[in-house]
Structure formats: structure tokens, C-alpha cells
N, C-alpha and C positions, 0 to 999 in steps of 0.2 A: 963290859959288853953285855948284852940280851942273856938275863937268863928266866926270863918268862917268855914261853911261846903261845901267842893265840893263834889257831886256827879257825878259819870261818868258813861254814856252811853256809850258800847261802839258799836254801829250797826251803819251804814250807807247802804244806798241804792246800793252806786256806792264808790270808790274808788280812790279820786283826786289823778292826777298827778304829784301835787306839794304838796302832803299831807304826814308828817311825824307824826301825834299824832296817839294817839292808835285807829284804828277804824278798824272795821272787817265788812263784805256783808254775811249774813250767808241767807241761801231760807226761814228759819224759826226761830221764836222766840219764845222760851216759856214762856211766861209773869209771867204764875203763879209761874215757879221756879225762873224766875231772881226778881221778887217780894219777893218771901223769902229770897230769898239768901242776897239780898239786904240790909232786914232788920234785917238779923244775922249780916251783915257787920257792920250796923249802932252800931246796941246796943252795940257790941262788941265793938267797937273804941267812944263811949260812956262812957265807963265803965274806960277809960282811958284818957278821954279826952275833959270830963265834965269838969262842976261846973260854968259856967257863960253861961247866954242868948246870942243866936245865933244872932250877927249881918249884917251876908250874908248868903247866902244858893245861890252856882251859880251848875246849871245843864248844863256841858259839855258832848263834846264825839270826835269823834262821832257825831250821829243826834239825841240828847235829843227829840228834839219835835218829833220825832217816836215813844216815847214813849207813849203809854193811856194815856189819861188826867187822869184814873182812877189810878193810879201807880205814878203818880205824886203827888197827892192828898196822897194817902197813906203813903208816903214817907214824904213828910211834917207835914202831921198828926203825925206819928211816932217823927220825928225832935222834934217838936215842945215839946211833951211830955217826950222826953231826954233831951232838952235841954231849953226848951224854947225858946223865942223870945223876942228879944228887940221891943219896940211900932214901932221905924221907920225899921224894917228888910227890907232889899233888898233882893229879890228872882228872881234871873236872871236864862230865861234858854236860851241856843241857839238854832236855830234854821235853817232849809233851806228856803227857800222864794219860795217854790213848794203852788202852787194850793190846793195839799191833805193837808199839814200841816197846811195850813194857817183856813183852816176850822178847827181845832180842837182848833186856838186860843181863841177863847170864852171859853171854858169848861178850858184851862189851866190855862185860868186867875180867873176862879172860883173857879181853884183846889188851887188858891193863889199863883203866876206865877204873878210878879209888874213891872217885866223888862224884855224884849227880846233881843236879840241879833243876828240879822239878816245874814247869811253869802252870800251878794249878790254879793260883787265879783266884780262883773263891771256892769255896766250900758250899756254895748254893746255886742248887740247876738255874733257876731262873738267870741269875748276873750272870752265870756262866755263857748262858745265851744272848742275853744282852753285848756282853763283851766279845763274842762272836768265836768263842771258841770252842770245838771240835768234840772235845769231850765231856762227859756229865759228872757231879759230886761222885758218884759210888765209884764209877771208872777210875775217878783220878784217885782215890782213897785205895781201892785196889791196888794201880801203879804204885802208889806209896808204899803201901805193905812190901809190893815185890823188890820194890830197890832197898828197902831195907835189909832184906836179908841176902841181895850181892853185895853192897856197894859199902866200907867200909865207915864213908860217909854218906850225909845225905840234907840237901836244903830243899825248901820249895818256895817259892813265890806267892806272893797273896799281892790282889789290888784293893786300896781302901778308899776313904773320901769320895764316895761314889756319890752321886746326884740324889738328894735327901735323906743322905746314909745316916743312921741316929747311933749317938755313943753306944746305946743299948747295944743295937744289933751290932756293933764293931766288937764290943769288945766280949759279947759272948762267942763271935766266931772266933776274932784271935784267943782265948782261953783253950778254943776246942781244939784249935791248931795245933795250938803248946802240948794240947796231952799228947800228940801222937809222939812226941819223943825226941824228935830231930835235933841236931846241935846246933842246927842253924838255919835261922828263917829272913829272909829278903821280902821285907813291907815297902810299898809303893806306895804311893799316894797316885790317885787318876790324874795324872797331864794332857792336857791338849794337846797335842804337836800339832805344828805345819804340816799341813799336807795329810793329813790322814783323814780318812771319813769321819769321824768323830769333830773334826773340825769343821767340815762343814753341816753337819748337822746341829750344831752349834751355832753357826751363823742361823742354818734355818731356821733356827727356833725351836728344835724336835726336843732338846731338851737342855737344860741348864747347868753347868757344873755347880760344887760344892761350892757357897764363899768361902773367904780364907780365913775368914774366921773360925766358924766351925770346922774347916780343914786342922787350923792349927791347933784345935782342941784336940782333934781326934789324936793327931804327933804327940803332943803330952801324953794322953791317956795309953798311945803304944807303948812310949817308953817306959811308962808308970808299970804297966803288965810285964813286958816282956823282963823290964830289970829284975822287979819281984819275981819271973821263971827262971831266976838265973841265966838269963839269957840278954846280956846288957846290950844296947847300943852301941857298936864301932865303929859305925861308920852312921850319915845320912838317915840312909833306909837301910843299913844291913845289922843283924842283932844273932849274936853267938854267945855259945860256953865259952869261957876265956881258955883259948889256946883253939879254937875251933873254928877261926876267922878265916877266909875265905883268902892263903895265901897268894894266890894271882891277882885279884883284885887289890889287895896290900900294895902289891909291885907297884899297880898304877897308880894309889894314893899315897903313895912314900917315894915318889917322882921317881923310881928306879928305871934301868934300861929294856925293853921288851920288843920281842920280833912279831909282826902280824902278818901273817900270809893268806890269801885267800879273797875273794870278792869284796872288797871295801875296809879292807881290813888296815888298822891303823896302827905304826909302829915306831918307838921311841927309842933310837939309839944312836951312840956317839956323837949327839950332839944334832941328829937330825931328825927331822918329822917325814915318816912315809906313811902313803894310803896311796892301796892298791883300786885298781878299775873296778868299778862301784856293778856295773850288770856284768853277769855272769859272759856271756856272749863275748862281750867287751876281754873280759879278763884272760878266755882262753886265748884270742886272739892275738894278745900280747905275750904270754906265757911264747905263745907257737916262735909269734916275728922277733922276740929280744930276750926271751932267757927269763922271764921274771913277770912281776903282773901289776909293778909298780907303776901309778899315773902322775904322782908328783912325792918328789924329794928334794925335801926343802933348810936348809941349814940354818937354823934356830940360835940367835943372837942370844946372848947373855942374858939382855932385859928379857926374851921372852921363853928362856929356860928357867928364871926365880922368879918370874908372873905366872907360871903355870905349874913350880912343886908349890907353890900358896896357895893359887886354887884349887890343887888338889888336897896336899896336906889341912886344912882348913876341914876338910870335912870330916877329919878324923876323931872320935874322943879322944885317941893318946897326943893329938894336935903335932905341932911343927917344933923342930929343934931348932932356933935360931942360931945356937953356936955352931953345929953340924953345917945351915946353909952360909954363914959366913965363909968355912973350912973351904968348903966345896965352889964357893962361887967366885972366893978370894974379894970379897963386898962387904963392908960393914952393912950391918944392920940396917942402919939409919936410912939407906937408901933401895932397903925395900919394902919396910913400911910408913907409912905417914904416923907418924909417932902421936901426935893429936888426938888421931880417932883412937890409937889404940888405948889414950890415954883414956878418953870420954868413957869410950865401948867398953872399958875393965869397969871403970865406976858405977856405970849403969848396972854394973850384972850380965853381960851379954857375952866377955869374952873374959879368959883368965889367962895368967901370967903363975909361972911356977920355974925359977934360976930361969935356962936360958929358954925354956918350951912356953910356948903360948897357945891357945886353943879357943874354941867356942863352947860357951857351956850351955848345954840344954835347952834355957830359955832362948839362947839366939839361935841355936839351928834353924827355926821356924822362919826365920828370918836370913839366912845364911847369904843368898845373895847380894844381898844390900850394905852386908856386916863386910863381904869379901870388897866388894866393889871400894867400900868407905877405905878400909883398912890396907890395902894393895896402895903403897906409891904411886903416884900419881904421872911419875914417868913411865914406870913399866905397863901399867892399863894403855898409856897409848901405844906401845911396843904390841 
């Protein structure tokens, strides 16, 4: 059963332009009701989703750290008493790198908050502006400093492959990044999403993304940096001290089982897929009339529980145990990958085979989509 719990905020101040997750700007918050509601959600998806000690607990959104440190507190108090906690638990929340938030990092690391995760974006006012967000380089380098000295751990976010963005200017910022210390840093690369303004200002012509070529330059040149700071690639976009990996997100790339409570929140257990009511509005209303804030629960077929530890495993450097998904799915091999490509894709250099773990190796990250799509059975893709 679940023992990752996410919880999801979902308020923000302001509205990024390149932001596709579930996040709403409302004038007002009524704490005491998304506090209960909250905790009908919990019990509820407790009740189903129990029976072993919580070994993450990550607060997304949104802007988690908008949240009372008093509400956070409560909500882990709760956790903790549904489920318990294992002695080493990780409790990440995320965070903006504003001035106001950054003062209530003390009280959230008392309310039992052991990780942060900083959304700073870039290190230069201008992009900062650009990418439409709230706070400025000193601000957010300030907030750094402060959660460094609550917060046991600490990651932050950078966006790269910006529109004419040159290796130069990348990789002296990611340099300056690496000095501040951190064990761990989450590099993006700029995506278009549906639906966000950035999209259509794209159509409009206001401005052009990176090709993918120089995109994919820039992916080598990260990895090139970040592995020489001792700070290797484990994932995609995520780059840690080894032992210093982002254990909730582990959960979700090692197909493991996790509970998600909260406005759009999405959750993997005993064989089923749930996401809860995606507006907030939506979601108390359901909490109120049935106990829970679930809008669809769905029961996830075989083919497409080992089409989805693939494409998640796939993104990992320590890659997929083939023996392990046999064990688990009671499926030979054979019928969950197309043995061809994975034959070609090994000889090229794009993917490695080591006993029963197979992986992508560096040069095909860049190309990882196309690698998973090729590689993935040809039954399960249509599952």
C-alpha cells in the first residue's frame, strides 16, 4: 500500500506563464475550511490506502509554503497518526523564494518541513521577469540563505533553454548555482505547454523557443557540469549528491504505490489510478457531499500498470530491473519490450543493458521520448 503521501496546495499569488500544474490566484482563502476539508481527504484515502509507515510526505501546488505553518503542522500531525512515519521520513514542501515566505521558514521547519524545494527559476532579474515571476535574483538568494540554515535539506529549481539562451550564459549561471552548496538541484529545460500563455504567445510570434538542437546541447553541457560538481544526473532533470535524491519523487519513478490528496492531485495505489477535482471550489464540494475529493478512480489493467513502471523507470540513471518487473507483474520480459529496438537502441549507444537492469544512457536522454515510445511493446503503448 501508499507509503508516499502528496499533498497539494493549490493557491498561488500570481499565475506563471509558462505554468501548466494545477494552480489557482483566488483574493481569499479560507484556511479553516481547506483545513477540514483537507483532513476528510486525508482519512478518507487513508482508509484505503493504509497499512505501512509514511516514507515521504512532499507538499506541492501551487505555492505550499502560502500555506500557515499552523496547517502544515496539523496536517502532518494527522499523517503521522494514519499512517505513521518511518524514523528517516522525508517531508518536502515547495516553496517561492519571496521575502514573506521565507520568514515563515522557521515555524515550517518546527511544524516538521526536513526539505524544501525552492522555485528560483534563474538567477537573473531580467528572465525573472520575463518568466513572470514575483520575486527578484537577491530576494530569491536571500530566501536561499534562509532555508539553509532551517531546513536540513534544500533544492532549488532553475529554467534553462531559454529563447537565444547561449552555452556561455548557461553554464556560468549553473556554476554559480552549484557554489551556493545545495545537495540538490532540479534543471528544466523551457516547455511549451497547452494552454499557458506562453503558448500563445508563441503562436503570436512574440517570441520563438530554443531549437532542439541547441536545447540538446545545453542537456549535455548540464550533465557535463553538474556530474563534475559531484552532483550527478538521476533522473531527466533532477541532479544530486548520491544519497541525496529526492526520495518522493524516487516513489513515483520506481512505479511504487502513493496517496494524493488535494485539488487535482494524483494517486497510485493497489492497482488503481485516482485524481481528485482539479478547482479548488469543485473539490470542497465534493469533500462536503461524499467523504473524499476523488473525481475519478480508475482500475489500471496489467498492460497498463508495466507501460507506466517503463515509462517511468526509463528516466532513471540506476534504469529498470527487468527481473524485479517479471517477479512483480508475473510476465516474461519479452512481452514488455520489443526486443528489436532494444537490440538496435543498445548498438547505437542510446540505451545499456547490465544482467537483468536496462537503462538509457546519456546520449539518449536527449531523446528519451522517442527511445521509450520505440522500446515499450507495442501492445502495452496501445493499452
Amino acid at each position: 500500500m501508499a507509503r508516499a503521501l502528496y499533498i497539494h496546495w493549490p493557491f498561488c499569488a500570481k499565475k506563471c506563464p509558462y505554468c501548466d500544474f494545477n494552480s489557482h490566484v483566488r483574493d481569499r482563502v479560507d484556511v479553516e475550511a481547506w483545513q477540514a476539508a483537507l483532513l476528510v481527504d486525508m482519512r478518507a484515502e487513508a482508509a484505503v490506502a493504509g497499512g505501512e509507515s509514511l516514507t515521504s510526505i512532499f507538499f506541492g501546488g501551487g505555492t505550499p509554503s502560502l500555506m500557515p505553518p499552523a496547517l502544515v503542522a496539523m496536517l502532518l500531525q494527522e499523517a503521522q497518526i494514519l499512517w505513521g512515519f518511518s524514523p528517516d521520513i522525508e517531508i518536502t514542501l515547495e516553496a517561492n523564494p519571496s521575502s514573506v515566505e521565507a520568514a515563515n521558514f522557521a515555524d515550517l521547519a518546527l511544524a516538521g518541513i526536513n526539505r524544501v524545494s525552492l522555485g528560483v527559476q534563474s538567477l537573473e532579474d531580467e528572465t525573472l521577469q520575463w518568466l513572470g515571476r514575483l520575486h527578484g535574483a537577491e530576494e530569491a538568494l536571500k530566501a536561499l540563505e534562509t532555508a539553509q540554515k532551517h531546513f536540513e535539506r534544500v533544492s532549488f529549481d532553475l529554467i534553462y533553454a531559454l529563447p537565444d539562451q547561449s552555452p556561455e550564459q548557461w553554464e556560468a549561471q549553473l556554476n554559480r548555482a552549484l557554489g551556493f552548496g545545495t545537495s540538490h538541484l532540479s534543471l528544466y529545460q523551457l516547455t511549451i505547454e497547452p494552454g499557458t500563455r506562453f503558448e500563445t504567445d508563441v503562436r503570436l510570434g512574440r517570441f520563438t523557443p530554443l531549437d532542439d538542437d541547441r536545447a540538446a546541447d545545453l542537456y549535455a553541457l548540464t550533465r557535463q557540469i553538474t556530474g563534475a560538481a559531484g552532483l550527478p544526473a538521476y533522473e531527466t532533470s533532477n541532479h544530486a549528491r548520491p544519497g541525496e535524491e529526492s526520495r518522493h519523487n524516487l516513489t513515483y519513478w520506481r512505479y511504487q504505490d502513493y496517496a494524493g490528496i488535494g485539488p487535482g492531485a494524483h494517486g497510485r495505489r493497489g492497482g488503481f489510478a485516482t485524481v481528485r477535482h482539479k478547482k479548488p471550489e469543485n473539490f470542497l464540494k465534493a469533500v462536503s457531499e461524499r467523504g473524499h475529493g476523488i473525481a475519478e478512480q480508475t482500475t489500471l489493467s496489467q498492460d497498463e500498470l508495466i507501460s507506466e513502471a517503463l515509462l517511468m523507470g526509463l528516466r532513471l540513471a540506476e534504469g529498470i530491473d527487468l527481473a524485479a518487473l517479471e517477479w512483480r507483474f508475473e510476465r516474461p520480459r519479452s512481452t514488455m519490450l520489443n526486443a528489436k529496438a532494444l537490440a538496435t537502441y543498445t548498438d547505437l549507444g542510446f540505451v545499456w543493458q547490465r544482467g537483468s537492469r536496462i537503462g538509457v544512457e546519456p546520449q539518449g536522454m536527449g531523446v528519451l521520448n522517442t527511445l521509450i515510445e520505440a522500446l515499450v511493446a507495442d501492445d502495452l503503448v496501445r493499452a
